[in-house]
C-alpha positions in Angstrom: 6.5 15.9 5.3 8.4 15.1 2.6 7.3 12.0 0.2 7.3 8.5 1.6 6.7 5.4 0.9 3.9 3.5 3.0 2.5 -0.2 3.8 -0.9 -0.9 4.7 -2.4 -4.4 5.5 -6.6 -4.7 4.3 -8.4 -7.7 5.7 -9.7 -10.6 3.3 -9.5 -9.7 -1.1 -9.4 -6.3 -2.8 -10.9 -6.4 -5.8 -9.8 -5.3 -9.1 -12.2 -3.1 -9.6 -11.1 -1.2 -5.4 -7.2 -1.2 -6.6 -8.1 0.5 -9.7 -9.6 3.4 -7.6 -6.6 3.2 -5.1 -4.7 4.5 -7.9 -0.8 3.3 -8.7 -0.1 1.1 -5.6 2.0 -2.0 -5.3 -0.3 -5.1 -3.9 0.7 -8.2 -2.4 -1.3 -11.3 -1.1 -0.6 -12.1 2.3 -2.6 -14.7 4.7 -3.7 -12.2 6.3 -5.3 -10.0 4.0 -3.6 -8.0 1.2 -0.9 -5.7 1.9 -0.7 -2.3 -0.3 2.2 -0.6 -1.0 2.3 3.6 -1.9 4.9 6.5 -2.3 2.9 9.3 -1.5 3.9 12.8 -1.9 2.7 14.3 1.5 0.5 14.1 3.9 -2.8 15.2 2.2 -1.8 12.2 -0.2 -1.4 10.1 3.0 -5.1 11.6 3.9 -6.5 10.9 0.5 -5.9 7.5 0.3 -7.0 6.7 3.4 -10.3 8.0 2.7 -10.5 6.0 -0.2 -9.6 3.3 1.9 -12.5 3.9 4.1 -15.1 5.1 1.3 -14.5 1.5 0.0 -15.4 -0.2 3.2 -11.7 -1.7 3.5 -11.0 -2.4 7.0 -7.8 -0.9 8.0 -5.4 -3.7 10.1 -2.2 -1.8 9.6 -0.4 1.4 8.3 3.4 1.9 8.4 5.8 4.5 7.3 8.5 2.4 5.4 12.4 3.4 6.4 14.2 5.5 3.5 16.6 2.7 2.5 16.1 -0.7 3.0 19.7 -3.7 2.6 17.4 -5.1 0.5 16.7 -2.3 -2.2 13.2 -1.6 -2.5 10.9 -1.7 0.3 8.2 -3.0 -2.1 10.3 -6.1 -2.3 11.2 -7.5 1.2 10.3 -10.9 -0.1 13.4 -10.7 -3.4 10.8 -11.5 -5.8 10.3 -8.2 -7.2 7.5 -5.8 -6.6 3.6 -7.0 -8.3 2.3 -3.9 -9.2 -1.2 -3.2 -9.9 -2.5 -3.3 -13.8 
């Protein structure tokens, strides 16, 4: 597998303190949780952060491989309003 990037819904609030240990993700707030945003290397990356996911008690809705290109440039940034990434 080569490097991808991926989007993965959490229910309710990450806290600061949970994204920090997620690493360098992109985050969004949604209604329906938070939605988390990563180009991962491969797929023991993939693996990785999906433990830490779990190891954090996050509950998992929904985990997508996001298309190479995207009309709209980055993927990060289907809304236009430019990617929030994590302090």
């Amino acid at each position: 597998m080569v490097g991808a990037t991926y989007e993965m819904w959490v229910a309710g609030t990450v806290s600061p303190e949970d994204l920090r240990d997620l690493g360098a993700v992109t985050v969004a707030t949604e209604r329906a949780g938070v939605v988390l945003y990563g180009d991962l290397a491969d797929e023991a990356a993939l693996f990785g952060l999906l433990a830490r996911v779990r190891a954090l008690g996050l509950e998992l809705l929904e985990l997508r491989r996001l298309p190479a290109f995207s009309p709209l440039g980055d993927p990060a940034d289907a809304d236009g309003d430019g990617p929030r990434l994590v302090p």
